[in-house]
Structure formats: structure tokens, C-alpha cells
C-alpha positions in Angstrom: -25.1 -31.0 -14.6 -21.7 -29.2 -13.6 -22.0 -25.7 -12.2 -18.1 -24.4 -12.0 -17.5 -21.9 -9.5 -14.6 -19.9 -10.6 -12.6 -18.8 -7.9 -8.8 -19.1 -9.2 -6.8 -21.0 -7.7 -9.7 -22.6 -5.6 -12.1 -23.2 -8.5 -14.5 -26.1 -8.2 -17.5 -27.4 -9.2 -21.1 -28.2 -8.1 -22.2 -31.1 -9.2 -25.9 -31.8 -9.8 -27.0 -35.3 -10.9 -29.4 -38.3 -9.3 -26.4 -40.2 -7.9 -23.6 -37.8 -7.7 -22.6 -39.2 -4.4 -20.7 -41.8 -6.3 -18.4 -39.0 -8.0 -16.7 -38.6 -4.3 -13.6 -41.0 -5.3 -12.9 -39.5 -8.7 -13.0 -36.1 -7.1 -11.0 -37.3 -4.5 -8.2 -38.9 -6.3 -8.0 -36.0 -9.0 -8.0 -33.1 -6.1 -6.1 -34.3 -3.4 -4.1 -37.1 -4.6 -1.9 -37.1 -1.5 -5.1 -38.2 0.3 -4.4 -41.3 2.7 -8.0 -40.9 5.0 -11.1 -39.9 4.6 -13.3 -39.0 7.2 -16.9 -38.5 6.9 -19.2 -36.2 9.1 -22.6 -36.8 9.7 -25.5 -37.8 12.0 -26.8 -41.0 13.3 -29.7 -40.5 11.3 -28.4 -39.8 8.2 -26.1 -42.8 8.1 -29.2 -45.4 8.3 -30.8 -43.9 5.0 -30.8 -46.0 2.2 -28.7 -43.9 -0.2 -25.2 -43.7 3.0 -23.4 -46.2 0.3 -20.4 -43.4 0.2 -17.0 -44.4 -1.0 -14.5 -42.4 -0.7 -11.9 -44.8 -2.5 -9.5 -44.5 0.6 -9.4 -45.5 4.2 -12.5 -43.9 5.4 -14.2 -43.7 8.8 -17.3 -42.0 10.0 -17.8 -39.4 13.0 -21.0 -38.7 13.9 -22.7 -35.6 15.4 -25.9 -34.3 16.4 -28.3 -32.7 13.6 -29.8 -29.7 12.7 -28.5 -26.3 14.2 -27.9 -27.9 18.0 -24.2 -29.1 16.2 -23.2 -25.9 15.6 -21.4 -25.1 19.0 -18.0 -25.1 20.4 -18.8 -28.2 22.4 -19.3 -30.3 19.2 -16.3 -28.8 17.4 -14.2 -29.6 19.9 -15.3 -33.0 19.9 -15.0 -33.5 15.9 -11.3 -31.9 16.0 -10.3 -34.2 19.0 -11.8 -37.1 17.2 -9.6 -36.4 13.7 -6.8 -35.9 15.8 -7.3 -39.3 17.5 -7.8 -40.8 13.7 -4.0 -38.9 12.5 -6.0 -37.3 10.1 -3.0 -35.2 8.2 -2.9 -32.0 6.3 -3.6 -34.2 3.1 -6.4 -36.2 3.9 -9.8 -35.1 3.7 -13.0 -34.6 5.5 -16.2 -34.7 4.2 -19.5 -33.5 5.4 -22.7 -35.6 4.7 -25.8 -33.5 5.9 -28.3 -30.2 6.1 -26.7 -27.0 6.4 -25.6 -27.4 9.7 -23.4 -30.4 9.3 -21.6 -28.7 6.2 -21.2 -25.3 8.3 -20.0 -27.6 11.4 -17.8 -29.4 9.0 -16.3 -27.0 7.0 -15.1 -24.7 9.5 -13.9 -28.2 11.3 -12.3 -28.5 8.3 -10.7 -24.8 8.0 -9.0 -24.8 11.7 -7.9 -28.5 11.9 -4.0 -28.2 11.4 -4.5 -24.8 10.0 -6.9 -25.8 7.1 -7.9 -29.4 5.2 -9.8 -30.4 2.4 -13.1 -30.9 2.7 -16.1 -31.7 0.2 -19.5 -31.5 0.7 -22.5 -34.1 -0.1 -25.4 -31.9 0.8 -28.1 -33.9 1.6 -31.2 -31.0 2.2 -32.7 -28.8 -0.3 -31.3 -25.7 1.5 -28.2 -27.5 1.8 -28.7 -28.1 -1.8 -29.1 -24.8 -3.0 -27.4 -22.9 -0.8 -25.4 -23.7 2.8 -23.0 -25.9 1.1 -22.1 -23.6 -1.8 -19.5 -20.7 -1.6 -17.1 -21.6 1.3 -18.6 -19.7 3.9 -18.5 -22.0 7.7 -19.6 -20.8 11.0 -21.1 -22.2 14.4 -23.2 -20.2 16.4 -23.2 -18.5 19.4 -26.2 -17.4 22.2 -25.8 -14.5 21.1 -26.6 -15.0 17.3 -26.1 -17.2 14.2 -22.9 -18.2 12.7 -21.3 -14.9 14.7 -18.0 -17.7 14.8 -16.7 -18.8 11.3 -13.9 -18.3 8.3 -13.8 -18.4 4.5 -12.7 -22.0 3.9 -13.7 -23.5 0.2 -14.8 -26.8 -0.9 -12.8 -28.8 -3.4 -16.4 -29.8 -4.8 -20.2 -30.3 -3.8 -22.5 -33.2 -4.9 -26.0 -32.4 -5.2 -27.2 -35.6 -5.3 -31.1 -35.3 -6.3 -31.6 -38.9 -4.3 -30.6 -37.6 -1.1 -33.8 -35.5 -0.9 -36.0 -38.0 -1.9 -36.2 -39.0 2.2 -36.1 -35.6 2.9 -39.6 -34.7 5.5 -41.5 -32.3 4.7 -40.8 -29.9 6.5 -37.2 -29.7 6.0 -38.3 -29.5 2.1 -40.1 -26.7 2.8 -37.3 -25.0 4.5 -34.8 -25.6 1.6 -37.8 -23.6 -0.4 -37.5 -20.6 1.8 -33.8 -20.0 0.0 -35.3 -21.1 -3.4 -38.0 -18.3 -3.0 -35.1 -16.1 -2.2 -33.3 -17.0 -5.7 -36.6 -16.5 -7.4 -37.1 -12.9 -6.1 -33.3 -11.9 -6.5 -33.8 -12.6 -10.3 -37.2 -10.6 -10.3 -38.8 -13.2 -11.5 -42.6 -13.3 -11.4 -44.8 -16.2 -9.3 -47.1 -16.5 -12.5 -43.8 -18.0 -14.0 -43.3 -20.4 -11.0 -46.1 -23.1 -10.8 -45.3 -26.1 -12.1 -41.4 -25.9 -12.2 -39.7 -28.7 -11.4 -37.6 -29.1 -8.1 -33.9 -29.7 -9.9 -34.9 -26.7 -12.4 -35.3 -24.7 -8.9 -32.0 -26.3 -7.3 -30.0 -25.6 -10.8 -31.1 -22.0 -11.0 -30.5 -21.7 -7.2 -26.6 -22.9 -7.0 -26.0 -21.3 -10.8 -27.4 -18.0 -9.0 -25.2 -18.3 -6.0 -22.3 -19.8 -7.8 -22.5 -16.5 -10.1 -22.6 -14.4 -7.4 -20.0 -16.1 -4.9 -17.4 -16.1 -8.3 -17.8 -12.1 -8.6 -17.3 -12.0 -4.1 -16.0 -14.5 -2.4 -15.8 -12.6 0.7 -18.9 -10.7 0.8 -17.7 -7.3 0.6 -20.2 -6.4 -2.2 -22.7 -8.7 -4.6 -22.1 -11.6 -2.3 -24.3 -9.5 0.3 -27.3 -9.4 -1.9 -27.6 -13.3 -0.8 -28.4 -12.2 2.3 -31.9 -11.1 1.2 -34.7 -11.8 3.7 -32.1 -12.8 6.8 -32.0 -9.8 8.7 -35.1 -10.1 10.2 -34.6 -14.2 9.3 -31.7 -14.6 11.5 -33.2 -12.4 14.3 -36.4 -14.8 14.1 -34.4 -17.5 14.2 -32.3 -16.6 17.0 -35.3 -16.2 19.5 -36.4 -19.5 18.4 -33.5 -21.2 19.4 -33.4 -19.6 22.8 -36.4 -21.8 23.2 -37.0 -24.9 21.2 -34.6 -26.3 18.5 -37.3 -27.3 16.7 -39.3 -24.6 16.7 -38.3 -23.0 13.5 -36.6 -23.7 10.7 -34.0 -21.6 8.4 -35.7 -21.2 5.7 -38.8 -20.6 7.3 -37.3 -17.7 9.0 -36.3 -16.8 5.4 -39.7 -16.7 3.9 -41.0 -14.0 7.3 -37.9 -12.1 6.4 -38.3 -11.7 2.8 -41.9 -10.9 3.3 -40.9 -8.0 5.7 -38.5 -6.8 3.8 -40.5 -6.4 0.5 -42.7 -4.1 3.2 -40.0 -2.3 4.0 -39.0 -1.6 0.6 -42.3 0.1 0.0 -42.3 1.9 3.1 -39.0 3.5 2.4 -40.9 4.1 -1.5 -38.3 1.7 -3.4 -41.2 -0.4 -4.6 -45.0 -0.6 -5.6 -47.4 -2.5 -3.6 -47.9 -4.9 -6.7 -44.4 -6.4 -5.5 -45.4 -6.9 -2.1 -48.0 -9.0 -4.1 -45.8 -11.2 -5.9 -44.0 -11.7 -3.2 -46.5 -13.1 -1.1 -47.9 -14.9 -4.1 -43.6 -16.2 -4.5 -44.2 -17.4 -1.4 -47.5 -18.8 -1.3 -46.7 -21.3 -4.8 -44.0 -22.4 -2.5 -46.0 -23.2 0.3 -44.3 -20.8 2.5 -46.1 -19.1 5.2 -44.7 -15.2 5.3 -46.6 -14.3 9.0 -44.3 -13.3 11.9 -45.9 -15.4 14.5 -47.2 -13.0 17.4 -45.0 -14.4 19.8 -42.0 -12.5 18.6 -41.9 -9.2 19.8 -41.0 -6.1 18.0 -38.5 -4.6 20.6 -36.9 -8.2 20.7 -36.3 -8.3 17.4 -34.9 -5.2 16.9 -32.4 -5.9 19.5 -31.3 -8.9 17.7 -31.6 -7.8 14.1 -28.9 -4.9 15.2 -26.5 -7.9 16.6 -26.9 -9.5 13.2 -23.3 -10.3 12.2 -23.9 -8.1 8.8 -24.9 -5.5 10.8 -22.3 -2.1 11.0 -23.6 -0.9 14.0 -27.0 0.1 12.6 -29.9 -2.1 11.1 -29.5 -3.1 7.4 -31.4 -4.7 4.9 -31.1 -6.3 1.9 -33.7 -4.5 -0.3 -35.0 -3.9 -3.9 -35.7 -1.1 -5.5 -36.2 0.6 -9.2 -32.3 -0.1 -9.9 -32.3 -3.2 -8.7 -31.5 -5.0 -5.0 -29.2 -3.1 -2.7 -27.6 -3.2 0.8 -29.7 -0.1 2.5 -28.1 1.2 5.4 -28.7 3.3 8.6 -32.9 2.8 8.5 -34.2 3.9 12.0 -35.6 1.1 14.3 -38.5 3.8 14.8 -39.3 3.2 11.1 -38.2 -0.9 11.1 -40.5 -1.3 14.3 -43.7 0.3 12.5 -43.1 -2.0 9.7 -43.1 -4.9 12.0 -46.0 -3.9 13.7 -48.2 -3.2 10.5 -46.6 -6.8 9.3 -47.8 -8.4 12.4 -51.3 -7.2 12.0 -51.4 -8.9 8.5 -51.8 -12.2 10.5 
């Protein structure tokens, strides 16, 4: 299945199919048919998987970097720009990044600040790659002082959603690629009762068509686009105090699935919704097999702090949130009010 996301002159598609991978050359050859080199990004373990037969039909060499979010630093975008420069990659050749999330966010802002912007295309090879990280052309690395705080608008000239990439996928990053799917669920108020026994490419195909909608209406997040950021708030604050710790203490879309549930709370604090949605969220989540407990460890005053640092933060905390009319950005909420919530949520452990 094609999924076009209509952006003008920077229209592509995303392309889900078992085997999509081998569409790289034809998109190649039809998008940038200037292209000399192709260079593709990924990590050492990546490239030993049984389905790394990529062709990009042209000269092609690979660059590897670490996985998972400890890419996603100045240090390891230095070293990727260096190591194109060293290859003469030119303004129309491509680069193409082959990974989770973090190697499509690495590469694709490697991609928009390497001779002032190249093309780049995207094999995402992790359900929340998959259904959301490698769709809409937004690129970051991080910063100690929050997530993807460093980053620019830079668009694909296609994705491949190859279904076979996930079939290695562990478990665990499965279940984080579901914390974005439950996200995609809940934005189209959909119920759990209509959830169970879905299949997985129904949930990735209603994920990037979602997404793909949205991103075509706001490229640059200055309205609907924000609505995507439902459950990160609190996600990204959770998932900044992780990393201060342990890489591999929590996942993104883990963090997602504590966020939404919080936020759902907050919602019927502030009297937007009943308590029957805070029950089909956590039922959402639960058909999922998403835990949505904050984990005592993180503490409330901590959070706060970091949840005003978020990068779609104005000075103030805001939420994504639902409500009678639909989801919203809800500004200016009082940390007196965010921190009772969070306590109250904690005790739900």
C-alpha cells in the first residue's frame, strides 16, 4: 500500500508492503536522478540481520553508528558529516537511513545540514519508526537538557515500511512502537472493544495514514500537527530522567503509554472528559500490552521541571488533551494542579 503525503513541491509517499526495501532503486532513479552515491546509515546490528540485502542501484557504502537514542548527539553527527565529506558525497547524492527512530532522526537532520540540505530516504526498520519517527520530515538530536531540543524540518523523498524488517524486531522494542499506535487509536476516539484482534499492518496503515493526514494539513507544527504530540509532555519529561541514568532504562513509546494515561487524568481533572474515558484508555492500553504506571522513582517536582523545558512548551506547561470538541493544545495549566494529578496518578500503582 501507498500512503502519499501531499506536501507540494515535496510530496512523497509512504510505502507499506512485505519487501518494500527493494523499491529503494526505483525511488532513487525516479527522484534524484542526478544521484551518483548512496550512502546508507545504520548500526552494526542492524546490518547483520537477514533482511540488510539493500540496493540502492548506485555506488553505495555504509556508515555505521551507535543505536537507540545514545546516536542522537553532536559527537555522532559530527562524525557521520565528516565521514560523507570524506566519501565526496555531493548535493545530488543521497543518504539513506536504515533503523529505529533514532537513526532516521540522526540521519535526517545529517541529511538537512550536510552542504546545506541532501536527499535522504528512510527504511524504518521499528514499529515506532514505522508508524511514526520516520514520517513527516521532522529531525532532531538531543540535548542533556531534553529531547530533540536541536533539529530542522527536512523531508524525505519516500519511506519504506517494510513489514519484514519487524519481524526480528525484540519485544520490547515492539512494544514501544505500540505506545505511538495506542496514541493513533485514541486520537481517532476509537474504542478498545474495537481493538483486539486487529492485525499489526492494519495498526501501522491507520498509524502513517493518520500522521500522513495530519503532517499534509501542518508541516511545521503550528496547529493540527501538535495534536501528534498527545501523551509526550509528560512522555518526554519521563524519558529525559531516564536517560540521565540508563540508556536502556526506558523506551519512547513506553514513556508514551505513562503520558497518555496522565494526560487522559488530567483531562478529567480539568472536567473535559468522563471517567469512562480514563477507562478506555487504560483498557487502549492494556490490549496493547502497555503498562500506563509512572514508576515511583520519578519524582513529581522533577518532572515538572522538565515537562516546562519540553521544547513545545511556551514558557508554561501544556498538554495535548481531549475534550467534548475534540483534542486540543491546552495551555497555561498550573503545576499546582499538574503535580496533584501526578501524585493521585502515582498512587494508582
Amino acid at each position: 500500500m501507498n500512503i502519499p503525503l501531499d506536501l507540494g513541491d515535496r510530496s512523497y509517499e509512504v510505502v507499506l508492503a512485505e519487501g518494500a526495501r527493494h523499491e529503494l532503486a526505483a525511488l532513487i532513479a525516479k527522484s534524484v536522478p542526478k544521484a551518483k552515491v548512496a550512502v546508507i546509515v545504520t548500526s552494526p546490528a542492524l546490518r547483520i540481520q537477514p533482511w540488510f540485502d539493500i540496493e540502492s542501484g548506485l555506488v553505495q557504502h555504509v556508515v555505521e553508528v551507535p543505536d537507540g537514542e545514545s546516536a542522537k548527539n553532536f559527537a555522532t553527527l559530527e562524525l557521520l558529516c565528516t565521514r560523507l565529506a570524506n566519501l565526496e558525497l555531493s548535493r545530488h547524492d543521497v543518504i539513506i537511513g536504515v533503523g529505529g527512530g533514532a537513526i532516521t532522526d540522526l540521519t535526517g537532520f545529517a541529511a538537512a545540514v550536510y552542504l546545506r540540505g541532501i536527499a535522504v530516504v528512510h527504511i524504518p526498520t521499528t514499529l515506532v519508526g514505522q508508524v511514526d519517527a520516520a514520517i513527516g520530515g521532522k529531525t532532531a538530536i538531543n540535548l542533556a537538557a531534553g529531547k530533540n531540543l536541536v533539529g530542522s524540518f527536512h523531508q524525505p523523498i519516500g519511506v519504506l515500511c517494510d513489514f519484514a524488517t519487524l519481524t526480528t524486531l525484540p519485544e520490547r522494542e515492539r512494544r514501544s512502537g505500540l505506545g505511538e499506535v495506542a496514541k493513533c487509536w485514541l486520537l481517532e476516539e476509537r474504542r478498545a472493544s474495537d481493538l483486539d484482534g486487529t492485525p499489526m499492518n492494519d495498526l501501522v496503515t491507520l498509524s502513517v495514514s493518520l500522521k500522513a493526514a495530519i503532517v499534509a494539513t501542518d508541516e511545521r507544527e503550528g496547529g493540527a500537527r501538535a495534536l501528534l504530540n498527545y501523551g509526550h509532555t509528560l512522555g518526554h519529561a519521563i524519558e529525559k530522567l531516564a536517560l540521565a541514568r540508563d540508556v536502556d532504562e526506558l523506551r519512547h513509546g513506553e514513556a508514551v503509554a505513562i503520558g497518555l494515561a496522565f494526560a487522559v487524568r488530567l483531562a478529567y481533572e480539568l472536567e473535559r472528559v468522563s471517567s469512562e474515558e480514563i477507562a478506555n484508555h487504560d483498557d487502549v492500553l492494556s490490549t496493547l500490552g502497555l503498562s500506563g504506571r509512572l514508576p515511583s522513582h520519578f519524582a513529581t517536582s522533577a518532572l515538572i521541571e522538565a515537562m516546562g523545558h519540553d521544547k513545545k512548551a511556551h514558557h508554561d506547561l501544556a498538554f495535548v488533551l481531549p475534550g467534548s470538541e475534540g483534542f486540543e493544545v491546552v495551555s497555561g495549566i498550573s503545576p499546582e494542579v499538574v503535580s496533584q494529578v501526578l501524585e493521585r496518578f502515582r498512587g494508582e500503582l
